[in-house]
LUMZA-389231 format. One line per 10 residues: number of its first residue (from 1); their letters; for each residue x, y, z of N, C-alpha, C, CB. Coordinates in steps of 0.05 Angstrom, whole numbers, plus 5000, padded with zeros to 4 digits. Atoms other than C-alpha are relative to their C-alpha. Glycine has a CB too. Layout:
// LUMZA-389231
NUM	a	X:Y:Z:X:Y:Z:X:Y:Z:X:Y:Z; ...
END
This chain:
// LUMZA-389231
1	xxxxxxxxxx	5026:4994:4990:4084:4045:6150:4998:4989:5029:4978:4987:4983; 4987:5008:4968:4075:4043:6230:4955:4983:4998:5015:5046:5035; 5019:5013:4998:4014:3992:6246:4998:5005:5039:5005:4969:4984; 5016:4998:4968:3967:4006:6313:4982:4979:4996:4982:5032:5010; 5018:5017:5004:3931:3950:6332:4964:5002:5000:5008:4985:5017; 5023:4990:5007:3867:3988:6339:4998:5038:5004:4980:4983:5019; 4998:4967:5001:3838:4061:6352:5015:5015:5030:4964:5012:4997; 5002:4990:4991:3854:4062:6414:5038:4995:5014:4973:4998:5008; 4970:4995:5004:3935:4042:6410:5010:5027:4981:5012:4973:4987; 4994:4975:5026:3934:4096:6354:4996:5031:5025:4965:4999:4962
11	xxxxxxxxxx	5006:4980:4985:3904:4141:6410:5019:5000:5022:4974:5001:5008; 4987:5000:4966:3962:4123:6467:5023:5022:4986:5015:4961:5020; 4975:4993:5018:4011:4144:6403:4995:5038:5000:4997:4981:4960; 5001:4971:4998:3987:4223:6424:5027:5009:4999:4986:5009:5024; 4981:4987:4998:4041:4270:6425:5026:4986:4975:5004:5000:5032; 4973:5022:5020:4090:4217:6367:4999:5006:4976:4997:4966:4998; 4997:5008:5037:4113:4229:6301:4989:4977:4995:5031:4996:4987; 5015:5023:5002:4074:4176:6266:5024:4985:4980:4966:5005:4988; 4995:4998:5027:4120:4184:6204:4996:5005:4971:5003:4992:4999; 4999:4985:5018:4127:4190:6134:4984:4993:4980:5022:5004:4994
21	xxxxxxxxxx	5007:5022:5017:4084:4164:6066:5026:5005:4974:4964:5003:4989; 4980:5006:5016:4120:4151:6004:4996:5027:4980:4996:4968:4987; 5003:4972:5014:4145:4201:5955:4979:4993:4972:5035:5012:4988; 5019:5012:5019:4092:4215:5905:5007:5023:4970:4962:5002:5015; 4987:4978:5020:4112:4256:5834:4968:5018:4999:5015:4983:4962; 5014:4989:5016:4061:4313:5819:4993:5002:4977:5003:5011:5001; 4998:5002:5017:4043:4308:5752:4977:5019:4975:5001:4975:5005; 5017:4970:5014:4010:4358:5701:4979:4986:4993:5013:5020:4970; 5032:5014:4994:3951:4305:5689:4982:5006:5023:5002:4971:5003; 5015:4998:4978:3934:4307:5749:4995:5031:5020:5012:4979:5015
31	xxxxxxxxxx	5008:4970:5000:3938:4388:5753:4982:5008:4984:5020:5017:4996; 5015:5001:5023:3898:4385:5691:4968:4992:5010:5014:4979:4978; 5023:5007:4975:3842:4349:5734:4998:5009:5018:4999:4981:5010; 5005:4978:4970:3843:4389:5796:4991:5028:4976:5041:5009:5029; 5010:4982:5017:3832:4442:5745:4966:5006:4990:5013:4992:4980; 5023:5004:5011:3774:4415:5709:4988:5001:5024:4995:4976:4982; 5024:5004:4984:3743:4389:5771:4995:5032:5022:5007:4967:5019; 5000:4974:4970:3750:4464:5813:4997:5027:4972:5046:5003:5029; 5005:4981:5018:3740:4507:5752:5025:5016:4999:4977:5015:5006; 4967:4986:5001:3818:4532:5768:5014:4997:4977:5020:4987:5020
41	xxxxxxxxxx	4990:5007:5019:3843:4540:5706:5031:5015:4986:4978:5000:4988; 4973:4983:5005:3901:4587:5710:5025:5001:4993:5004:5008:5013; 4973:5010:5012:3955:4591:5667:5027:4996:5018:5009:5021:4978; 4978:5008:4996:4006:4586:5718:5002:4959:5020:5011:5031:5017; 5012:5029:4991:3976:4515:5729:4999:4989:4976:4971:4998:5014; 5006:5019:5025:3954:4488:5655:5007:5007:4980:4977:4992:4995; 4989:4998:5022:3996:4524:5612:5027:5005:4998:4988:5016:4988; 4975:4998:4993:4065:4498:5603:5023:5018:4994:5007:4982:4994; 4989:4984:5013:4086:4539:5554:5002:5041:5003:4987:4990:4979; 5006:4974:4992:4063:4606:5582:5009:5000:5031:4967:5007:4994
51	xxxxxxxxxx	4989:5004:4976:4091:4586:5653:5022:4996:5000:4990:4985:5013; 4960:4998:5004:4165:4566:5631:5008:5025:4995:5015:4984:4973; 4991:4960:5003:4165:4647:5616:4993:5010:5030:4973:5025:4971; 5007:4984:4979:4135:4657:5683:5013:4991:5025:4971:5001:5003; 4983:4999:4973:4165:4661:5755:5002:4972:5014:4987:5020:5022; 4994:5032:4995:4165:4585:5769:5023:4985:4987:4976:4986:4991; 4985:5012:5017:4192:4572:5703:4981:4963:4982:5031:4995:5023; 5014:5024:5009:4143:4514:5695:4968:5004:5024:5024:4967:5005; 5022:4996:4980:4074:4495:5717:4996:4992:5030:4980:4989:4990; 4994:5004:4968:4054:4490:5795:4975:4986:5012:5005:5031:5016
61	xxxxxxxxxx	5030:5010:4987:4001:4448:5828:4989:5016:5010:4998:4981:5020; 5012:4981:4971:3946:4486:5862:5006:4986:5027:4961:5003:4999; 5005:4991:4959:3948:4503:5935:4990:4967:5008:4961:5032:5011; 5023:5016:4994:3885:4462:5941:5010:4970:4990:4971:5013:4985; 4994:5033:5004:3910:4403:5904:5019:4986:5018:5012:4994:4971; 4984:5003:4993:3967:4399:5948:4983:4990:5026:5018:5018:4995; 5023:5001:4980:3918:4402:6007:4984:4969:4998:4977:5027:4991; 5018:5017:4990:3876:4349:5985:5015:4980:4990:4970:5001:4992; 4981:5024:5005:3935:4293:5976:4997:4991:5021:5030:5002:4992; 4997:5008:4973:3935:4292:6044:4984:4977:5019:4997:5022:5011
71	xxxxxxxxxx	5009:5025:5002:3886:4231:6051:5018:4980:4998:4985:4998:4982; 4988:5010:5013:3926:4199:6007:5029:4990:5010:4998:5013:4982; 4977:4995:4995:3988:4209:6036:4995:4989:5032:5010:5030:4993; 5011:5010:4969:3957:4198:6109:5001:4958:4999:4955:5018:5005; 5003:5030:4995:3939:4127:6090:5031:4983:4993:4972:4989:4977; 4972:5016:4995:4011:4107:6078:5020:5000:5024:5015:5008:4980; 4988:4992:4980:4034:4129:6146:4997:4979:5016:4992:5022:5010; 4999:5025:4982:4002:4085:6194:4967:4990:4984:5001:5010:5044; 5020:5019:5001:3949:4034:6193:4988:4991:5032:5013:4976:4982; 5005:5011:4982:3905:4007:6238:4987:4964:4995:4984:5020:5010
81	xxxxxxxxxx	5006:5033:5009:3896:3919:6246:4965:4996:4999:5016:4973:5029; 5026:5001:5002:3831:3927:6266:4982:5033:4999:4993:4982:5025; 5007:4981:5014:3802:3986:6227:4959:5019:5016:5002:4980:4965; 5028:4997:4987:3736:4027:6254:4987:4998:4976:4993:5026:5017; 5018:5001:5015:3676:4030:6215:4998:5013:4983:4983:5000:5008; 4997:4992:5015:3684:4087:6182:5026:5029:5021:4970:5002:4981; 4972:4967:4993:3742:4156:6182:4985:5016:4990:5036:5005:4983; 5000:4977:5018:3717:4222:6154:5013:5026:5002:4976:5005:4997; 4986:4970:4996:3755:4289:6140:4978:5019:5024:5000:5018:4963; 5012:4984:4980:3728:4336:6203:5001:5018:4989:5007:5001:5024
91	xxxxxxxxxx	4983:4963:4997:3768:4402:6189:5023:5010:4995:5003:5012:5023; 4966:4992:5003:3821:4431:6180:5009:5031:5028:5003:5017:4955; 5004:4977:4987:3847:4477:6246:5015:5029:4981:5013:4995:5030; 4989:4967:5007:3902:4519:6207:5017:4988:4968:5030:5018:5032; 4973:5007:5024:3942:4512:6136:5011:5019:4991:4993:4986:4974; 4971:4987:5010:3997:4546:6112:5009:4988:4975:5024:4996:5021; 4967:5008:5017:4031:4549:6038:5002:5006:4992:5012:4985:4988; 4966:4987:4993:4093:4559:6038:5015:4996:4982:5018:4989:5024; 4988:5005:5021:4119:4541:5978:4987:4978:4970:5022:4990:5014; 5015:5003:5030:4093:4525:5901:5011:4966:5001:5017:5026:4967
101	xxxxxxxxxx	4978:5030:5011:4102:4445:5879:5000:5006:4972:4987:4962:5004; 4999:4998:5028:4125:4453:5805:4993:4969:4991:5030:5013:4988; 5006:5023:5011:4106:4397:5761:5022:4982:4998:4990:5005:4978; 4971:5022:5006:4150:4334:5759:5003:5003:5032:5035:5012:4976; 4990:5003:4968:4169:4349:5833:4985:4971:5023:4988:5034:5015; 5010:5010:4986:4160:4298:5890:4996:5006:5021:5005:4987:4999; 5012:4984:4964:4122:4308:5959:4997:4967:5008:4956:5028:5003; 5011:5013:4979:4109:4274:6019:4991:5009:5020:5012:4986:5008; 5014:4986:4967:4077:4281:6087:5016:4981:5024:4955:4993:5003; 5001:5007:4974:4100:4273:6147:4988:5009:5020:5016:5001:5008
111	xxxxxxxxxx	5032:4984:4990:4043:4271:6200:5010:4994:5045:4952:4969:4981; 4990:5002:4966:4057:4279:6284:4970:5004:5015:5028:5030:5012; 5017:4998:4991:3996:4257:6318:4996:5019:5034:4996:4976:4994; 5002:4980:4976:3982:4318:6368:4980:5006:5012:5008:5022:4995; 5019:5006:4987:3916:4307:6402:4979:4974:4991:4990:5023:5002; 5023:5033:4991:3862:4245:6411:4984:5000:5023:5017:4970:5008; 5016:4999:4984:3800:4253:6433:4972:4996:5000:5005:5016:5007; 5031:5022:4999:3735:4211:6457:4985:5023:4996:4989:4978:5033; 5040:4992:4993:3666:4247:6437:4982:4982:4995:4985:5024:4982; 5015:5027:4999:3599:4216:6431:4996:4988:4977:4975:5000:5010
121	xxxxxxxxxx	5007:5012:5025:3609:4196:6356:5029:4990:4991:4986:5023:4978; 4959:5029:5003:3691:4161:6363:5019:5020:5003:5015:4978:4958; 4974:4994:5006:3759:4187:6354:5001:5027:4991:5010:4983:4983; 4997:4983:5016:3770:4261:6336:5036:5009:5004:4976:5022:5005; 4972:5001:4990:3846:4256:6316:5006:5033:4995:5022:4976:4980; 4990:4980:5001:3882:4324:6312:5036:4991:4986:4994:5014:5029; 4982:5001:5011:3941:4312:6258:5013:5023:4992:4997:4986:4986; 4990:4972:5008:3999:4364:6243:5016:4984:4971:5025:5019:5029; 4985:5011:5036:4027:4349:6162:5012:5012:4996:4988:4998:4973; 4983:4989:5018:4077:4369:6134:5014:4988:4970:5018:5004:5017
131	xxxxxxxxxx	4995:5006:5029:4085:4363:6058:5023:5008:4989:4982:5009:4986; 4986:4982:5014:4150:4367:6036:5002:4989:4974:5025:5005:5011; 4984:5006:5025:4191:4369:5970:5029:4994:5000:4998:5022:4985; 4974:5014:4991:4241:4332:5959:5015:5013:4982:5002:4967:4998; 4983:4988:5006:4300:4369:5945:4998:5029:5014:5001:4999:4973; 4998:4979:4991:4280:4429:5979:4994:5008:5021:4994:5011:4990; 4991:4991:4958:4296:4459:6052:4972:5008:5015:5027:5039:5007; 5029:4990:4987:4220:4490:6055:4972:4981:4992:4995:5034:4987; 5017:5025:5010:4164:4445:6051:4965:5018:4989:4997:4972:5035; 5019:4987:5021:4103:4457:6007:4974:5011:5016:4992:4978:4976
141	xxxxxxxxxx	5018:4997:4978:4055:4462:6063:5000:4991:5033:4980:4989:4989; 5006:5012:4979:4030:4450:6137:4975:5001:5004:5012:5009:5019; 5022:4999:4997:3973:4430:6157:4989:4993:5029:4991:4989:4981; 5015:5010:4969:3929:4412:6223:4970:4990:4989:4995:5031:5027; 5023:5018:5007:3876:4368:6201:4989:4988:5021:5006:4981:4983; 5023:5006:4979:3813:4341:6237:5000:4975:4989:4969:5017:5002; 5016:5017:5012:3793:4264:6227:4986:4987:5021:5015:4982:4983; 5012:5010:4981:3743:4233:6258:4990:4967:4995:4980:5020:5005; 4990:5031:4998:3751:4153:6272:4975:4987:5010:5029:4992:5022; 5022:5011:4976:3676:4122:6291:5005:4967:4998:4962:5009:4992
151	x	4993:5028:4985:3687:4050:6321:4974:4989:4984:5000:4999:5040
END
């Protein structure tokens, strides 16, 4: 994990791979819950047995679940020593995906901070993610995420 001493060393780190968080397993619980909680309930998501016949071969996280790890996965990258007051998700500019995570599989993100910039309410970072899978050459997503850092 890369440590900035505040928001505004994190902001000199423009244009830098930040790096990576740790690998995390997908797990059909927790497809099972993205389910419930999004009303997504589609067998090639929560039914194992009817998805080992289908073109995966097994079940596949949603899209969206994959999408919203990316918190999660953000906060193992870097840190800051002296933290602002609060962060919140802004936006998202563009996502892309590019490939299914089957269950059991592991992901990570790697995030390359590519803009930083003052308005009148703090920090609006511009992060690029990339989620891969481990074992395989194409990664499960990209993303360009908004966060915004108020002091």
């Amino acid at each position: 994990m890369r440590t900035f001493t505040d928001i505004n060393a994190l902001t000199a780190a423009q244009g830098e791979h930040l790096g990576y968080s740790q690998w995390h397993t997908v797990t059909q619980e927790q497809i099972n819950l993205f389910a419930d909680a999004t009303g997504d309930h589609q067998w090639i998501h929560v039914d194992p047995e009817r998805a080992a016949q289908g073109p995966f071969q097994a079940t596949i996280a949603h899209g969206f679940l994959s999408l919203s790890m990316l918190p999660m996965l953000a906060a193992e990258i870097y840190t800051l020593e002296k933290p602002p007051s609060m962060g919140i998700n802004y936006g998202l500019n563009r996502v892309r995906f590019l490939q299914p995570v089957v269950v059991g599989k592991r992901v990570r993100s790697g995030a390359e901070l590519s803009d930083a910039r003052e308005n009148d309410r703090g920090v609006l970072l511009t992060v690029k993610h990339q989620v891969d899978i481990e074992g395989e050459s194409k990664p499960a997503l990209v993303a360009e995420t908004l966060s915004l850092l108020v002091p």
